[in-house]
Structures are given as C-alpha cells and as structure tokens.
N, C-alpha and C positions, 0 to 999 in steps of 0.2 A: 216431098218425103214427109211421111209422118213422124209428129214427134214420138211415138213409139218406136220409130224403126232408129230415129237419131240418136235415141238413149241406149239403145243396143249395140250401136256400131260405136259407142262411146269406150262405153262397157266391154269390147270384144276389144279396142285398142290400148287399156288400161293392164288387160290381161297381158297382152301378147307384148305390151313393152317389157324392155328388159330388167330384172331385180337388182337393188344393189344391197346387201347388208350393211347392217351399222355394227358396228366396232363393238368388240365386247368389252363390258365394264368389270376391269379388272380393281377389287380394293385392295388399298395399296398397305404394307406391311406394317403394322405399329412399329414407334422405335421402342425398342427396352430402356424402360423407366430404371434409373439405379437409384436404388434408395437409400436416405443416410442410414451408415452405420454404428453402431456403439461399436467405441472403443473402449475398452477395460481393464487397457497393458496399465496403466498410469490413473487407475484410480474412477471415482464417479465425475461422468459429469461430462465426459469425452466424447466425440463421435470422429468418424473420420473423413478428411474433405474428399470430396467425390471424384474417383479417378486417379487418387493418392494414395500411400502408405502413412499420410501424416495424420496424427489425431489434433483435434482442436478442441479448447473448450473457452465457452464464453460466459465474463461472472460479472460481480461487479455488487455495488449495495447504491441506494439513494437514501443521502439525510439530510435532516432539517436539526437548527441549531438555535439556540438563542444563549446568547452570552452579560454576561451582568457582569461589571467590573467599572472602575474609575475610568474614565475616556477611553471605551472599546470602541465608539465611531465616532472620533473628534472629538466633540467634549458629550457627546453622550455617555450616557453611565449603561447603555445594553446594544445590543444588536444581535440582528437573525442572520443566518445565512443560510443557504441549501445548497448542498453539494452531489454532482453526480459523478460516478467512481465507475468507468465499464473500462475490464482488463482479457486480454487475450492471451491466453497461452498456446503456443504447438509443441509436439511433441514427436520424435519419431527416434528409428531405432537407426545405428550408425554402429560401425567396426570400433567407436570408439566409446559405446555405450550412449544411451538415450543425448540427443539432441536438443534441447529447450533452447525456443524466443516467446518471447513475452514483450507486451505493449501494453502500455498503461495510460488511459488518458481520463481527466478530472478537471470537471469546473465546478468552482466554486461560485455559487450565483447571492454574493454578496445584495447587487442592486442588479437592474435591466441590463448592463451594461456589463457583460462579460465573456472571458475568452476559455476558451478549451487550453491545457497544457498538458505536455509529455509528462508526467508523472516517473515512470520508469520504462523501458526499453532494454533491452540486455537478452547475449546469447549466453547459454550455458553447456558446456562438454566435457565430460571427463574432469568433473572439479573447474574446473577454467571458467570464467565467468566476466563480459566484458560487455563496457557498455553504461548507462544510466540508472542506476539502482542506489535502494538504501544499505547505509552503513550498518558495520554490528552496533554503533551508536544510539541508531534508531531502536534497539531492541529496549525496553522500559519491566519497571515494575507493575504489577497489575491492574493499580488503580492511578490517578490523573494527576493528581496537583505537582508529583515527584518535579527536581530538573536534576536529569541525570546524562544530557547530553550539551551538546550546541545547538543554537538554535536553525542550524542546517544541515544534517545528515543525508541528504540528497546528493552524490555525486558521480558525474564521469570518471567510473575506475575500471582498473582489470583488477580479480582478484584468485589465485587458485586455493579452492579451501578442501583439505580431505576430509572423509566422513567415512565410517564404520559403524555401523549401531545408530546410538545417542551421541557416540563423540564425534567432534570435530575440531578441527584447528586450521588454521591459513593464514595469508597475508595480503593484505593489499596493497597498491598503489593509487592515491588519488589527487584527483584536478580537485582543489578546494577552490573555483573561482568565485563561490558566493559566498566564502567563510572570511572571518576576522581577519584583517590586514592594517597595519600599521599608516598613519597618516603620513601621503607625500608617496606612498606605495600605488602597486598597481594591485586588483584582485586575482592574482596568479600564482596561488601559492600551489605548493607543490605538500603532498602526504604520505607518510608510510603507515599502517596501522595494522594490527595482529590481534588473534581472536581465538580465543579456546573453550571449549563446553563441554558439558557431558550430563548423561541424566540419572543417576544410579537408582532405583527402587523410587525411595519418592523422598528425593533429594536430585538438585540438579543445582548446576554451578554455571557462571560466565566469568571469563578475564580478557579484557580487551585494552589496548591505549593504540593510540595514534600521535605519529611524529608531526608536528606543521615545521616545515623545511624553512619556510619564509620567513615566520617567528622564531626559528630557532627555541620552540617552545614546544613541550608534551604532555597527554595525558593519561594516566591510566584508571581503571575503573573496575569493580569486581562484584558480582551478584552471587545470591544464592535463594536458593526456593526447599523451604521444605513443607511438608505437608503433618500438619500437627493436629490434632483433632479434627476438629469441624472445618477445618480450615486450611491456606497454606500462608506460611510467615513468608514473607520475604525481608531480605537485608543490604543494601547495596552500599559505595562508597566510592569516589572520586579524588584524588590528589593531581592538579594541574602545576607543574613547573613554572609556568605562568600564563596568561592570558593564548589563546590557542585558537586555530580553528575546531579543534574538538571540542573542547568546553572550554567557557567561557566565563562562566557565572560567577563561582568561587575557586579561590585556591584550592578547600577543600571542604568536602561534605560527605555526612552519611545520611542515611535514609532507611526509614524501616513501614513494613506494612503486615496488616492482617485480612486474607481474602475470606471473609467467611460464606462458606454455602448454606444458607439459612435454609433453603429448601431446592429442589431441583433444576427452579426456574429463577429464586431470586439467593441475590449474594449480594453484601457490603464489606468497606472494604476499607478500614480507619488506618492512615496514616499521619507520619511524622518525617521533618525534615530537619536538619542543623546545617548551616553554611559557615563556614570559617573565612574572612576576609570577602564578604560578599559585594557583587557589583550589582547596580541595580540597571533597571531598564535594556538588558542585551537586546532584548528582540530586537530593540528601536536603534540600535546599533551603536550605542555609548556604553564602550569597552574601554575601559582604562587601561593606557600603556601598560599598568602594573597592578598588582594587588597588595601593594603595602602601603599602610594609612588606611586600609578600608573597614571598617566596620563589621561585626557577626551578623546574621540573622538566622531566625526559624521560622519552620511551618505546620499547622497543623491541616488535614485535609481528610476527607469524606467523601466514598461513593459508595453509590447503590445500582446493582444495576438489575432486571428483571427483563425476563423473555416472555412477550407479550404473545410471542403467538409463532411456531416453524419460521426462520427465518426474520423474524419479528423484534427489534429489543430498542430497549427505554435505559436511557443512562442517565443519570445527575449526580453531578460533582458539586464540592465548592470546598473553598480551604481557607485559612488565614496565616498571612503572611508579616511579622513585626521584624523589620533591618531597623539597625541602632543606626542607619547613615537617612532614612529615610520614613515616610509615611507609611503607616498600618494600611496593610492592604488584604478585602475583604471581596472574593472571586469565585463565580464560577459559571455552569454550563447545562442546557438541559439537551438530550440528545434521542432524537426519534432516529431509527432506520433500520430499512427494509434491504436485506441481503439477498441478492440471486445468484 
C-alpha cells in the first residue's frame, strides 16, 4: 500500500469516528461586593459594620511628652514618654433610645518595655451607664497645673445620669479599689458621688462630691466658666471632710484661671491655686490619716497651647509650687499630638 493511500484511509477513519463535545464554559456569577457605609445618625466619623444596623467609629490621638520636674524618673529631674490612645465606639438604635459601648485602650511607652491597658470600657442606655469609665472628677479646668481631683478618677461604676439640653444631673456608685485607704485596710472601698451641670449662654456651671464609704470621709467641689472678653475665666473650689478617695490633697482649695484666645489657633492660659491644710506627695501615695497640723500652700501655673496643623497641637505647661511643710517646687511639660 502506498503511503498515499495510508494517509487517506487515516484521514476517512478520523472522520467517521465518533464526536464528543466539551463542556461549555460557563463564568461563574460575581458575589456582590457590600461596601462600607456612612453612618450619620450619631454624628461625624461613623460608618456601619457590614451586614449590621450598628455604626462604629474608630479614633484615638498619639503623643510624645517630655516632663521636667524634681525626680520624674528616679532621681532624674526629666523624662519622655509616648503614649498611644485608640478608642472604639458603637452605636445603634434600641426601643430604649441609642445603645452605646465603648472601649479604650492606651499605652504609655514610658521605656521598651510596655503593656497595653483598659483605659475605659462601658455600655450606655437610656441614661444608664455601666462599666469602666472616668468620674465627674476627672472633668478639670482648662489649663494643667490645677489639682482639682484625686489622683485616680478611673472606676468600676454604674451610674444613671439625665440630660436635657446643657443640663444634667445623676448619681453614681463606685468601686474605688485604687483609691485612698487607711493603713491595715484592704483597697475596697466602696462610693457614692452626685454631679450636676448646665451651660447657660456663655456661662456654664459644675457641682459634684462623692461619699468614700470606707473613710467615712467626703468631698464636694464646684466650677464655673464664663466667657469674658478675649477669653473665658474660670473658678473652681474643693472642701474634703477629710482625706478621701475623691480628693486627697487638701482640706480645702480654690482655684482660678484665664483661657485667653489670642488668635484662632493659639490661646494661653495663666493660672492660680491656694490649698488650705495641704498634703504633699499624694500621687506617691503618702496620704496623711488627717489634715490637721498641715501646712498651706500655693500655685502659680501657665500654659500655651497652639494648633499646629488639622488635628495637630503643641501644649506647654509649667507652674510653681511653694507648701510651708515642704520644698519649692518648680514643674512642667512639653506636649506634641496628633488626633485621629
């Protein structure tokens, strides 16, 4: 047979086999992409998590510090630290008006060698508020050197506070387990504390005190802010029954400031302090059983603060401190940080 005839009978057998098709290529359906949303029941800043009714928003600022004072790190006379602050809020709507939790977490990055903490945590509903959060004690005057609290407003409480407007009023209860306790004691004191506000025109007010159950000791405290020319005055004042977890410092003090807005971006902010029966060293936790036999002191203080750029600001403090029981003390603070 020739190879002509082989290639044909090839070719006539290729034909007459039988066809099988291949499969049709079907593409297969995108899934739908859901993309975040803004939410803007609750303000800027919100979106909503995906496949939820809940809005979230995420903030927080980072700063760097450097601190100048008599043995700020041991017996050094300064030290830096940098601190990162990222907070979470959700938000959603309930039969019993908007739902809020928040979570707060902050380190302080003293040296290499540092941990993350709870800062705050807390649900809020209908006035009702329960959980890890700052007291009305933490609320201060405008500028730094004041001491118008304890040196720990940080607690596990519940507290229901109503609001209308500018005003409000409520009461708490608190765990004060990191506050002032009596030697031979355990840190488990027990709080009551009450808080009332309101903002009129450009006049606004605070009254607050708190019970410590454990010291069988209280304090109350009272602000005002007004706004007077270039600027706003403020004027605060303290009287503790004696030594407390609320305040701690003196029996009793006042305090005055002037915030002035020099320009859009920069404000200073000259204060004054008077202490009646002053204790020294609280932060360090030498709290005298009592406040009688102790000594007065004053303070004079200064800041400036300027906004370097959206979200951008520049703070420096510093004040002087003269107690009749102890050394002139001469302090303060320079502060860079970036808000998101």
């Amino acid at each position: 047979m020739s190879l002509r005839m082989m290639l044909l009978g090839c070719a006539a057998a290729v034909v007459a086999a039988p066809s099988f098709a291949a499969d049709a290529i079907v593409a297969a359906e995108p899934k739908a992409i859901e993309y975040v949303r803004v939410c803007d029941a609750y303000g800027t800043g919100y979106f909503y998590i995906p496949g939820t009714e809940t809005c979230l928003k995420i903030g927080g600022y980072l700063r760097f510090e450097v601190y100048g004072g008599p043995d700020e790190n041991g017996t050094s006379d300064w030290n830096a630290r940098t601190r990162a602050h990222v907070e979470f809020i959700a938000k959603s709507d309930t039969e019993y008006g908007p739902l809020t939790g928040l979570i707060v977490l902050r380190n302080n990055g003293d040296n290499s060698s540092t941990t993350t903490i709870l800062d705050s945590a807390y649900i809020d509903v209908a006035g009702l508020r329960a959980g890890l959060f700052y007291s009305w004690w933490d609320d201060d005057l405008n500028g730094e050197p004041d001491v118008l609290s304890s040196f720990e407003t940080l607690h596990n409480s519940i507290r229901y506070q109503y609001e209308t407007g500018d005003f409000y009023s409520g009461l708490s209860v608190d765990e004060l387990e990191d506050g002032y306790y009596k030697l031979g004691e355990e840190p488990n004191n027990l709080g009551i504390a009450f808080g009332i506000g309101d903002k009129i025109g450009d006049f606004s007010y605070q009254v607050i005190g708190g019970y410590d159950t454990d010291n069988e000791e209280g304090a109350i405290r009272g602000m005002i802010f007004a706004q007077l020319g270039p600027g706003t005055l403020g004027l605060a004042g303290v009287w503790a029954s004696g030594p407390n977890s609320y305040y701690a410092q003196s029996e009793w003090t006042i305090a005055t400031e002037y915030a002035i807005e020099v320009t859009d971006k920069w404000s200073v902010t000259p204060a004054a302090q008077y202490f009646g029966k002053y204790a020294t060293d609280t932060n360090d936790g030498a709290i005298p059983a009592s406040f009688e036999g102790l000594g007065d002191a004053w303070m004079l203080g200064f800041t400036t603060d300027y906004h370097i750029a959206t979200d951008f600001y520049l703070k420096v403090t510093a004040s002087y401190l003269d107690e009749e029981d102890g050394d002139d003390v001469t302090s303060g603070f320079l502060r860079l940080q970036r808000a998101f």
